[in-house]
VEXDREN-2710 file (C-alpha; in Angstrom, 1 decimal):
% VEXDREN-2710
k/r/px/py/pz
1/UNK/133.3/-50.7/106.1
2/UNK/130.1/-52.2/108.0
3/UNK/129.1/-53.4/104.5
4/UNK/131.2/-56.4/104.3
5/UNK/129.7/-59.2/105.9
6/UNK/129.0/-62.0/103.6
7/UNK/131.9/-60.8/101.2
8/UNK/134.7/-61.0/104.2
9/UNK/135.8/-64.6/103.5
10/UNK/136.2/-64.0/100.4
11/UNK/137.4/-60.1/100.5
12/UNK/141.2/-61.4/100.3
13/UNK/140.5/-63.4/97.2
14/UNK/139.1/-60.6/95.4
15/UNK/142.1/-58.3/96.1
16/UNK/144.7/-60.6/95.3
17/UNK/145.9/-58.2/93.0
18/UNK/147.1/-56.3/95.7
19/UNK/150.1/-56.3/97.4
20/UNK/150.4/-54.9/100.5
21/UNK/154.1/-54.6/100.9
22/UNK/154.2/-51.7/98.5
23/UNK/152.1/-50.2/100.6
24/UNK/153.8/-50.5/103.8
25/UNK/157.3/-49.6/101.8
26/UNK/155.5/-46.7/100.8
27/UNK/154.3/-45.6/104.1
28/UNK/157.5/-46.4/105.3
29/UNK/159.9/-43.7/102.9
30/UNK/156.9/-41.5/104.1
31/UNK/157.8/-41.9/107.7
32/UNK/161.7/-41.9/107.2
33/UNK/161.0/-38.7/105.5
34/UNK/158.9/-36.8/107.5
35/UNK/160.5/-38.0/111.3
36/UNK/161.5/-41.4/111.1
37/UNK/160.6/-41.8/114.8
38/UNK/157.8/-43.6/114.0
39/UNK/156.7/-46.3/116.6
40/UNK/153.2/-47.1/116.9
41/UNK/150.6/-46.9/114.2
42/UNK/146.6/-47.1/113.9
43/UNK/145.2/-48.5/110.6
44/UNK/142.0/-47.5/110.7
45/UNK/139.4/-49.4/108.3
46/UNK/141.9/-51.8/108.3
47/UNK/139.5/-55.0/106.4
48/UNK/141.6/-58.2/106.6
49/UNK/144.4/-57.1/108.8
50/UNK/146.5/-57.8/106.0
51/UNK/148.3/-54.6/106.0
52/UNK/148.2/-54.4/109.9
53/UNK/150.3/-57.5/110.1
54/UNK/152.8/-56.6/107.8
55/UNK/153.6/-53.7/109.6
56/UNK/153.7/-55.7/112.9
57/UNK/156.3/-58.0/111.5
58/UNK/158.3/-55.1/110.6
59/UNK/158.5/-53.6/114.0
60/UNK/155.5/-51.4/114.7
61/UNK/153.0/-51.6/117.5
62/UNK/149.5/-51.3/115.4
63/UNK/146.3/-50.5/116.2
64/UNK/143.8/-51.5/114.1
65/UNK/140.6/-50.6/113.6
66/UNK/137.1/-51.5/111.4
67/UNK/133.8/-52.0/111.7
68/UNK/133.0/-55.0/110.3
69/UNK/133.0/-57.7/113.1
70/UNK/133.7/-60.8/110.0
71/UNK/136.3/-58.8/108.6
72/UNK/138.1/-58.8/111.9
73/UNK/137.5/-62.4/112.4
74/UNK/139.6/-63.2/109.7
75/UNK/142.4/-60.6/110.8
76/UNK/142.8/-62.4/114.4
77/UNK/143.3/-65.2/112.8
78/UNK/146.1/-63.6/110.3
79/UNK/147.5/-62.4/113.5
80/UNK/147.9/-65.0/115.5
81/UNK/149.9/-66.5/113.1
82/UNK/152.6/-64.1/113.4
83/UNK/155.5/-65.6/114.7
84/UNK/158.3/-63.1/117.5
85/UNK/156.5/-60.0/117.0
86/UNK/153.7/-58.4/119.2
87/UNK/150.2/-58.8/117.2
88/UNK/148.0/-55.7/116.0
89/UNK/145.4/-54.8/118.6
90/UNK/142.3/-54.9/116.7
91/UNK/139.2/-53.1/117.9
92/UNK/135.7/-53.3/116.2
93/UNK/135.2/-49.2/115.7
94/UNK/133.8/-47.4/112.7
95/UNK/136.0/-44.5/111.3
96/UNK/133.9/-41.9/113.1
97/UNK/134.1/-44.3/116.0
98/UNK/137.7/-44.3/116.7
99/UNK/138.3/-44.1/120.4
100/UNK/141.9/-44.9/121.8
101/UNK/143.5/-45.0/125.2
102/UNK/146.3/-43.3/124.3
103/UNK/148.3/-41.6/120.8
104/UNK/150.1/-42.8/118.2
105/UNK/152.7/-41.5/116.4
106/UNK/151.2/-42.5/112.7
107/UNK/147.7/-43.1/111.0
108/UNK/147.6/-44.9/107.7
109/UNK/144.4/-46.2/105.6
110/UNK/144.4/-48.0/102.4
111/UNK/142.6/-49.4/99.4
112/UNK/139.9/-46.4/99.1
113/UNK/138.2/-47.0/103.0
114/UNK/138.1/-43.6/102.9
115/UNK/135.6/-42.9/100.8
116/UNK/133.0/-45.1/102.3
117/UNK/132.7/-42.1/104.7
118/UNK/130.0/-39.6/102.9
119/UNK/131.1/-35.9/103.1
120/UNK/128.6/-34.7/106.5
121/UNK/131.0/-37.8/108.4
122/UNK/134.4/-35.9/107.3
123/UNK/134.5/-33.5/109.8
124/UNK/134.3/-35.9/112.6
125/UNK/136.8/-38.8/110.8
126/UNK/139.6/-35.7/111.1
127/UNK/139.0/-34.7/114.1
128/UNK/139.1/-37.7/115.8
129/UNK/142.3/-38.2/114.1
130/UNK/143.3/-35.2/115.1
131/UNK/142.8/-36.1/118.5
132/UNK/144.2/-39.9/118.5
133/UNK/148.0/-38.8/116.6
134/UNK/151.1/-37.6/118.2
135/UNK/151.6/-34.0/117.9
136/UNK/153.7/-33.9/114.8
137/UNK/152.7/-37.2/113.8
138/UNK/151.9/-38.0/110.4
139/UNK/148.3/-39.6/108.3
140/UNK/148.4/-41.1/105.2
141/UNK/145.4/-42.4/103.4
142/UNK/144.0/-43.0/99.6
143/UNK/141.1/-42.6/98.0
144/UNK/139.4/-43.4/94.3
145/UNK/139.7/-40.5/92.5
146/UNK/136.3/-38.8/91.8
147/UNK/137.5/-39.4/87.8
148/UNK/137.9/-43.3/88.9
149/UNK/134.6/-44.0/90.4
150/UNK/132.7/-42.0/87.7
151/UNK/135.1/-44.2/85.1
152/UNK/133.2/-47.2/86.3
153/UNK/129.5/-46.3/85.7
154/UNK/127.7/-49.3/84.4
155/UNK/130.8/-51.5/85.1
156/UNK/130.5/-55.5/85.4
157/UNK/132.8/-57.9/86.8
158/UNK/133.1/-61.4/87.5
159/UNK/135.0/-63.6/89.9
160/UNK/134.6/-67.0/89.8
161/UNK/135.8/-70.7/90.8
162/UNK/135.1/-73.7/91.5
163/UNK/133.5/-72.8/94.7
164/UNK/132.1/-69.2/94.7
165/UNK/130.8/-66.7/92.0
166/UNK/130.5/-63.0/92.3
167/UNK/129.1/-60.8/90.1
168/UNK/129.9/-57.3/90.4
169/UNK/127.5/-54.2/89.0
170/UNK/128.2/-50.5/89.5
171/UNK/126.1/-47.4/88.8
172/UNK/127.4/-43.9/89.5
173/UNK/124.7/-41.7/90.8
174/UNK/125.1/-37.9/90.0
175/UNK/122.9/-36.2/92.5
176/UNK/124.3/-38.5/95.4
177/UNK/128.0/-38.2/93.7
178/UNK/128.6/-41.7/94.9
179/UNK/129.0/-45.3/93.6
180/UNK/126.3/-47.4/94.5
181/UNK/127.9/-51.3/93.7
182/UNK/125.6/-54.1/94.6
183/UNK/127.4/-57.6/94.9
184/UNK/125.5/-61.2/94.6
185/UNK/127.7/-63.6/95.6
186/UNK/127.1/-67.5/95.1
187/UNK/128.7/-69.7/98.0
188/UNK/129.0/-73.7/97.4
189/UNK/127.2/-75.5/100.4
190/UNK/127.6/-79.6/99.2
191/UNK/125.8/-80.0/96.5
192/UNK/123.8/-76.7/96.9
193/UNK/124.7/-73.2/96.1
194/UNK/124.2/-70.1/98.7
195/UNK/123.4/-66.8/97.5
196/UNK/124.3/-63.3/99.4
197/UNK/123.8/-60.2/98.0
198/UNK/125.7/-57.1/99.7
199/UNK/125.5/-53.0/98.2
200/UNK/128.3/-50.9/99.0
201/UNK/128.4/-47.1/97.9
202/UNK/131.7/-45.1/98.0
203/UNK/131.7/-41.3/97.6
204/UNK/133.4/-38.6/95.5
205/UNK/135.5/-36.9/97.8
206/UNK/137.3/-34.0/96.0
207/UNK/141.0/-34.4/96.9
208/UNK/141.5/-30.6/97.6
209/UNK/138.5/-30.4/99.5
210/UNK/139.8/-33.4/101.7
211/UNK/142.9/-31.1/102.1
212/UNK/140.8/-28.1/103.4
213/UNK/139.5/-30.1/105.8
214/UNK/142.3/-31.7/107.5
215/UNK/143.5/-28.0/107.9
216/UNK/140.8/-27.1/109.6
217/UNK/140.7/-30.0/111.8
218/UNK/144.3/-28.8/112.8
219/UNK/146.9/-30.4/110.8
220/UNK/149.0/-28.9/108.3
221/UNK/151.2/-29.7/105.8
222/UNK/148.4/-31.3/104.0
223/UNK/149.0/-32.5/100.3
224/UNK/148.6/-35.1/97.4
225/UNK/151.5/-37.3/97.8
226/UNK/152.6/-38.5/93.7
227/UNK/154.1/-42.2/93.5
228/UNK/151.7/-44.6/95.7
229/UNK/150.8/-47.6/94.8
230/UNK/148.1/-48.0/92.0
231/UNK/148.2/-44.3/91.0
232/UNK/148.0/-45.3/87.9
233/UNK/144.5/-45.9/88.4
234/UNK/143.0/-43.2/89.6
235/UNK/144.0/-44.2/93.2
236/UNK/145.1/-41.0/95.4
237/UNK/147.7/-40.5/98.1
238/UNK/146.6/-37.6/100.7
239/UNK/149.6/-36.9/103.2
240/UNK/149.1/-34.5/106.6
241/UNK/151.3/-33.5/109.7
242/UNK/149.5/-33.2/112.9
243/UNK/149.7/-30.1/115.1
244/UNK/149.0/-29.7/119.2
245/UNK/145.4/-30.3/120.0
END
């Protein structure tokens, strides 16, 4: 997610429709069926940390990983006001990046950072996860459904207060079969107003193809996982078992 640099302080703001608890309950029953011997956990393209320190204060040692240097900013400082519970190690690394000192027993990702990736940088993602989770262990992560992104072709959205603006535009480009979404956003400075603009493009990642891959990158027991949270909007739940490397 190198993309968000000016949009990081106010990333949390624009997902407040999200709450992140339903994702950790979910990866949770996930965990409690597949081992429940689940101890330490790597969130990779974690943003905000948000998730990351939920987890932490329910007993997990994370990892977590992104590559946007301001996004991390504002997760130290969500973690270091946890309070009797060890803090998520967070390490600036890009998804094809990911470079551990050791294994963990889980892998989670949410909110689409997935398909930031395009397909040639798939390959690599899995195998390094491949590499970094416990024989056995488990990797859960979501993606916008290829139905999703195409549903918001020529979408426009606004977010506004007081203090900042942000004006949303998407276009879905066929022959790339990604989302190109360019974002101006309007900071208040005094009596002046500051203007960023930042693009972001996710990709259409056809779920079964995603599944094919992680099998050959050595996991099995790949599959859609029905229930997650936001499914109802085209939001995708892809579930795989790791094997020896």
């Amino acid at each position: 997610m190198s993309a968000y640099n000016f949009l990081a302080p106010l990333y949390d703001g624009l997902t407040d429709d999200v709450n992140y608890k339903d994702f950790a309950n979910f990866y949770e029953a996930r965990f409690k069926k597949h081992s429940g011997k689940i101890k330490s956990i790597l969130d990779f393209g974690c943003g905000t940390g948000t998730l990351s320190c939920i987890l932490a204060q329910r007993g997990y040692e994370l990892i977590a990983a992104d590559s946007s240097p301001d996004m991390l900013s504002i997760a130290q400082e969500k973690a270091g006001e946890l309070s009797g519970v060890t803090p998520p190690l967070f390490l600036c690394q890009s998804m094809i990046e990911i470079d551990l000192y050791g294994t963990v027993d889980a892998a989670v990702s949410c909110l689409d950072a997935v398909n930031y990736l395009p397909p040639k940088d798939l390959p690599e993602l899995f195998r390094l996860l491949h590499l970094f989770i416990e024989p056995d262990g488990i990797l859960i992560f979501d993606i916008n459904s290829p139905e999703r992104l195409r549903s918001l072709d020529g979408f426009t959205f606004v977010d506004e207060d007081e203090d900042k603006l942000c004006l949303w535009r998407a276009d879905f480009d066929e022959t790339e079969d990604a989302l190109f979404y360019g974002m101006d956003i309007f900071t208040r400075k005094g009596k002046l107003w500051r203007r960023s603009f930042e693009e972001h493009i996710e990709y259409a990642h056809e779920p079964e193809k995603l599944l094919a891959l992680l099998l050959k990158a050595g996991f099995k027991n790949a599959e859609i996982i029905s229930g997650g949270p936001h499914s109802e909007l085209g939001r995708v739940f892809i579930s795989a078992e790791n094997t020896p490397h």
